[in-house]
KEFI-946461 format. One record per residue: residue number from 1; chain; z, y, x of N, C-alpha, C in turn. Coordinates in Angstrom, 3 decimals, padded with zeros to 6 digits, always signed. Each point is the difference from the previous one (the first is absolute). Example, Ala and Ser with C-alpha at 12.3 -4.5 7.8 and 13.67 -1.06 7.14 Angstrom:
% residues 2
+-----+--------+----------+----------+----------+----------+----------+----------+----------+----------+----------+
| num | chaine |      nup |   nnorth |    neast |     caup |  canorth |   caeast |      cup |   cnorth |    ceast |
+-----+--------+----------+----------+----------+----------+----------+----------+----------+----------+----------+
|   1 |      A | +007.800 | -005.690 | +013.190 | +000.000 | +001.190 | -000.890 | +000.000 | +001.200 | +000.900 |
|   2 |      A | -000.720 | +001.050 | -000.350 | +000.060 | +001.190 | +000.820 | +000.730 | +001.090 | -000.770 |
+-----+--------+----------+----------+----------+----------+----------+----------+----------+----------+----------+
//
This chain:
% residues 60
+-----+--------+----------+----------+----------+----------+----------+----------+----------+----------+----------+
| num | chaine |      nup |   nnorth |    neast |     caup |  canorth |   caeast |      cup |   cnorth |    ceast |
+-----+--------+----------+----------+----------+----------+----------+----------+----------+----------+----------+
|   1 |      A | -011.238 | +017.483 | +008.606 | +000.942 | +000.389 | +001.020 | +000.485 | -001.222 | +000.775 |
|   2 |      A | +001.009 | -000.736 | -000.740 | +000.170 | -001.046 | +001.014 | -000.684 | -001.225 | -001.242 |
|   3 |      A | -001.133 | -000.416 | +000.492 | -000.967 | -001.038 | -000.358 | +000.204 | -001.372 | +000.418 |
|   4 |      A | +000.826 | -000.107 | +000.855 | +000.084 | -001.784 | +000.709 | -000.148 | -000.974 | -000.539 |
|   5 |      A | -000.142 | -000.995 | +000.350 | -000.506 | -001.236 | -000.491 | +001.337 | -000.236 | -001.391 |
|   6 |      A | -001.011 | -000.737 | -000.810 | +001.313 | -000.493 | -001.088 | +000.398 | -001.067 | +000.247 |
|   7 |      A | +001.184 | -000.072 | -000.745 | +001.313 | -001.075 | +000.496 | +000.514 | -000.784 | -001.497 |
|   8 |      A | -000.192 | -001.257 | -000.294 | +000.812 | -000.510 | -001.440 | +001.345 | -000.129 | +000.478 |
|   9 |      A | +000.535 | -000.253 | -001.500 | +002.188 | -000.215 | +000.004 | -000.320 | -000.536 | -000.959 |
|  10 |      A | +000.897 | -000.925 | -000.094 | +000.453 | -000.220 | -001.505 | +001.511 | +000.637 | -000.414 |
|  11 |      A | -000.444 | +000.004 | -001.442 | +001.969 | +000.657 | -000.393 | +000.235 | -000.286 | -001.330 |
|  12 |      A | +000.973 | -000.314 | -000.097 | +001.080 | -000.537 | -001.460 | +000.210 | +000.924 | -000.643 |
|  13 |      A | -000.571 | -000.070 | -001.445 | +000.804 | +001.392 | -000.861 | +000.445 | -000.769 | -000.805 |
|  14 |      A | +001.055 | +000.494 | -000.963 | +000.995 | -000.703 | -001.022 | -001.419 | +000.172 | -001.114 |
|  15 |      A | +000.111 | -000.850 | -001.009 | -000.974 | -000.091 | -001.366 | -000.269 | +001.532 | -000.634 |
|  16 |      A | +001.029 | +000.597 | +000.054 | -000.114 | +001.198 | -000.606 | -000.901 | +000.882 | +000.465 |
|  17 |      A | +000.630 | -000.058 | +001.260 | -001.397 | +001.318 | +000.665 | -001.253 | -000.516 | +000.089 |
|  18 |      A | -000.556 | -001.244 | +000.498 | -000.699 | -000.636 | -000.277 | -000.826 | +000.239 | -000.903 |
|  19 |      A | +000.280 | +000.118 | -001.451 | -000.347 | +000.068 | -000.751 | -000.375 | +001.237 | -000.284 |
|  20 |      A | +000.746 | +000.899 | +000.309 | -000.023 | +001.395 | -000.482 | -001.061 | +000.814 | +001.324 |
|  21 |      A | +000.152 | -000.246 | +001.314 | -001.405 | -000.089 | +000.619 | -001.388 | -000.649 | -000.312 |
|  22 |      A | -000.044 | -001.442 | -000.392 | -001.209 | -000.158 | -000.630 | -000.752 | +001.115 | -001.318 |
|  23 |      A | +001.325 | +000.177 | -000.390 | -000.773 | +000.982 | -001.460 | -000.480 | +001.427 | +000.528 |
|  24 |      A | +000.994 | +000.671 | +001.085 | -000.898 | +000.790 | +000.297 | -000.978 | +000.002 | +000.764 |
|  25 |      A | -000.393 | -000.889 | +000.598 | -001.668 | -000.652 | +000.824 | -000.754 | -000.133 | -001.026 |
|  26 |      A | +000.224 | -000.434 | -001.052 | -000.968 | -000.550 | -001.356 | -000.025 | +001.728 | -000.387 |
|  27 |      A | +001.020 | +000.890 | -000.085 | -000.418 | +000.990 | -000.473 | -001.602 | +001.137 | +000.743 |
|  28 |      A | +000.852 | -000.249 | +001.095 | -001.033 | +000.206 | +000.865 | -001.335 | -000.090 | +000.776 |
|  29 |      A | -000.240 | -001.427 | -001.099 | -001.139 | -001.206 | +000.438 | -000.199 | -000.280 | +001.226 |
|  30 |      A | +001.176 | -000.465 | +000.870 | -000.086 | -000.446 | +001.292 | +000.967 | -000.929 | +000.088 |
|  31 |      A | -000.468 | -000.785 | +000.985 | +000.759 | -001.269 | +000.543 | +001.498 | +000.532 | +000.270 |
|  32 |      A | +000.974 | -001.280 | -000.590 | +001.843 | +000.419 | +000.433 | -000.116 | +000.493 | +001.395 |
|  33 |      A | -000.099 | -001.290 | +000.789 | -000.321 | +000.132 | +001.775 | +000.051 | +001.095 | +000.305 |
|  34 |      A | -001.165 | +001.204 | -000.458 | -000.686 | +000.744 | +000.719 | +001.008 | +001.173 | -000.611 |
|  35 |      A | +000.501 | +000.291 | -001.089 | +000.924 | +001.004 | -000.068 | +001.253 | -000.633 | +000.269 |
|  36 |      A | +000.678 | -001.319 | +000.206 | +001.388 | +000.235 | +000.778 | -000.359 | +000.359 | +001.257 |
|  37 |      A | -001.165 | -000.118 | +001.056 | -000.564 | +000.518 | +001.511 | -000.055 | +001.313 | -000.054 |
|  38 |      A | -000.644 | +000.814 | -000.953 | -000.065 | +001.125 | -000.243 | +002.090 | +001.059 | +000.173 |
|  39 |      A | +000.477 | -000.953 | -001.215 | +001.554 | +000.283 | +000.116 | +000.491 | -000.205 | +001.424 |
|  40 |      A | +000.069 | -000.684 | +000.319 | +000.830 | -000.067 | +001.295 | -000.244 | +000.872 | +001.099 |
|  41 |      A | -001.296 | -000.029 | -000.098 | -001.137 | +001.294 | +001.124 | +000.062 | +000.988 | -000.567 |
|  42 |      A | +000.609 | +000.355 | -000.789 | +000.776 | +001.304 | -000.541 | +001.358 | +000.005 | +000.596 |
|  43 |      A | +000.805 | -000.662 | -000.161 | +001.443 | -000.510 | +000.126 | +000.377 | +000.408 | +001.783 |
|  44 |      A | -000.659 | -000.281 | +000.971 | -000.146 | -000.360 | +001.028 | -000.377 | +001.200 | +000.325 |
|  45 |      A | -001.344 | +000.494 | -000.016 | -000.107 | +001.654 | +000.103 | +001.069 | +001.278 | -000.395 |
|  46 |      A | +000.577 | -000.607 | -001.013 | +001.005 | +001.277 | +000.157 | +001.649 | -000.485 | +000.930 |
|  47 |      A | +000.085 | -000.978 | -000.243 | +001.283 | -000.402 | +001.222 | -000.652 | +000.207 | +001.321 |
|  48 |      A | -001.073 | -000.224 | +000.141 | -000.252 | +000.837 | +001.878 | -000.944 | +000.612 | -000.331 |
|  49 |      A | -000.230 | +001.060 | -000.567 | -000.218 | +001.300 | -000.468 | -000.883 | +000.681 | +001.109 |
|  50 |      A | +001.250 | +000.448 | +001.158 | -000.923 | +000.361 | +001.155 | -001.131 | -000.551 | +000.871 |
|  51 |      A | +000.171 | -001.026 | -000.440 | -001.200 | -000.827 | +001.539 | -001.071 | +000.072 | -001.251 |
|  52 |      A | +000.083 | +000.139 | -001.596 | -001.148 | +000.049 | -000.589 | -000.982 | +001.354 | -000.438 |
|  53 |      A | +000.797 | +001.005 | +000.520 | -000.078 | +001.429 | -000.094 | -001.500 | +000.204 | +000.254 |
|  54 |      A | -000.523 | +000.817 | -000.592 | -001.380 | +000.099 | +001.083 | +000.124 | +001.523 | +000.411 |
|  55 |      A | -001.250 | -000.262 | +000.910 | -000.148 | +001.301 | +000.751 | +000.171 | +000.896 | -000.306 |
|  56 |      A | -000.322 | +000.374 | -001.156 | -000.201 | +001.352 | -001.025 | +001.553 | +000.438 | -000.088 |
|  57 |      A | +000.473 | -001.170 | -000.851 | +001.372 | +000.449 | -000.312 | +001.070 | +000.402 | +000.834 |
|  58 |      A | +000.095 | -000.562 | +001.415 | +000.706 | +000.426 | +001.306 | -000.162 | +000.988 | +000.414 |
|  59 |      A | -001.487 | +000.515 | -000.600 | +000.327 | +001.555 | +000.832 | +000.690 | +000.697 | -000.917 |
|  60 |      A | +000.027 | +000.262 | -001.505 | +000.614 | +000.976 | -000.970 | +001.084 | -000.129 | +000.333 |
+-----+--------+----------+----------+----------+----------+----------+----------+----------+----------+----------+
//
């Protein structure tokens, strides 16, 4: 849907979460990176909700 070019950030987490995100990437057998990107691109889709709507769902 919306595919655009990718973009890096960096971001500070306190040790704890840190930690407690790495374990669930290891649970998952995937890189931290790629599931805190995953989280946020979750995070972001539902706070603007509408502009991520797709077609389908706008008409119901």
């Amino acid at each position: 849907m919306f595919q655009d070019m990718s973009k890096r950030t960096t971001i500070t987490l306190p040790d704890a979460i840190f930690d407690d995100l790495e374990e669930w990437a290891d649970g998952e057998g995937r890189p931290t990176a790629n599931l805190a990107a995953f989280l946020v691109e979750i995070a972001v889709k539902e706070k603007f909700r509408e502009k991520y709507i797709s077609k389908k769902e706008k008409k119901e």
